[in-house]
C-alpha positions as CSV (number, residue, x, y, z in Angstrom):
1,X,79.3,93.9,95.1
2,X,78.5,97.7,94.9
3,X,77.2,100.1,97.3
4,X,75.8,103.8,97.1
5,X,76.0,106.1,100.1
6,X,73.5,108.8,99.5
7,X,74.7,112.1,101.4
8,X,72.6,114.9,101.5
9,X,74.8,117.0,104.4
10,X,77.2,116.7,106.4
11,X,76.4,117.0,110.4
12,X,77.7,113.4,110.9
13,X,80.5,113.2,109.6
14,X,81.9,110.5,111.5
15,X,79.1,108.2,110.7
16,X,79.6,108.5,106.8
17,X,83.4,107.8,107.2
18,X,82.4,104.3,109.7
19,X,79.6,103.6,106.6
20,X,82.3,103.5,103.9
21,X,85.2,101.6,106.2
22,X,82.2,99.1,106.9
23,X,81.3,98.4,103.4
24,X,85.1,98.4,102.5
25,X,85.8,95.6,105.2
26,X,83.0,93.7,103.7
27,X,84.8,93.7,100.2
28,X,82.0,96.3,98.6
29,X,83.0,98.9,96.2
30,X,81.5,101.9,97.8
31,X,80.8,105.0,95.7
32,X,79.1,108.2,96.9
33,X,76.1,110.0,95.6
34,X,75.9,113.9,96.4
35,X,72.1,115.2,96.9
36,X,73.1,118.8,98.1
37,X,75.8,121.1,96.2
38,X,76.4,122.5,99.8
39,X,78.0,119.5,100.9
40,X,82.0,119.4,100.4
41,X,83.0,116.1,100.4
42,X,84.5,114.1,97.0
43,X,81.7,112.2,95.7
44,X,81.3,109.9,92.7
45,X,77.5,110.1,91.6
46,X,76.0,113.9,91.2
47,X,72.2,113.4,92.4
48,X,71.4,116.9,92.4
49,X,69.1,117.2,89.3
50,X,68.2,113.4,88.5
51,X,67.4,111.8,91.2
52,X,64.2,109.5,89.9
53,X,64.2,105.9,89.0
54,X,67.1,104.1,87.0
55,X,69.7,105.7,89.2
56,X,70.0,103.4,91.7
57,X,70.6,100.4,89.2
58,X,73.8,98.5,89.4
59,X,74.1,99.0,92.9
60,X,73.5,96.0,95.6
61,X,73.1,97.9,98.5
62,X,72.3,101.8,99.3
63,X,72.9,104.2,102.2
64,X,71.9,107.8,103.5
């Protein structure tokens, strides 16, 4: 199974780091989209400009 975290900034840090060691106990490959350039984390999936419908597909599960 797949999973998106959607991250848009960065003032809870801890809570995106818990989210990905969650879905990786789980057995879920976890990839992260990036919603803001301003953010400064490594992320998988650039959402910046085309964010619309289509871009969630493949995924089981998504988070923000």
């Amino acid at each position: 199974m797949k999973a998106l975290i959607i991250v848009a900034d960065a003032s809870y840090k801890g809570e995106y780091s818990m989210t990905v060691q969650a879905l990786r106990q789980l057995g879920m490959e976890v990839s992260t989209g990036l919603v803001s350039k301003a953010v400064s984390i490594n992320f998988d999936v650039d959402l910046t400009d085309r964010l619309g419908e289509g871009v969630l597909d493949g995924y089981d599960i998504t988070a923000s």
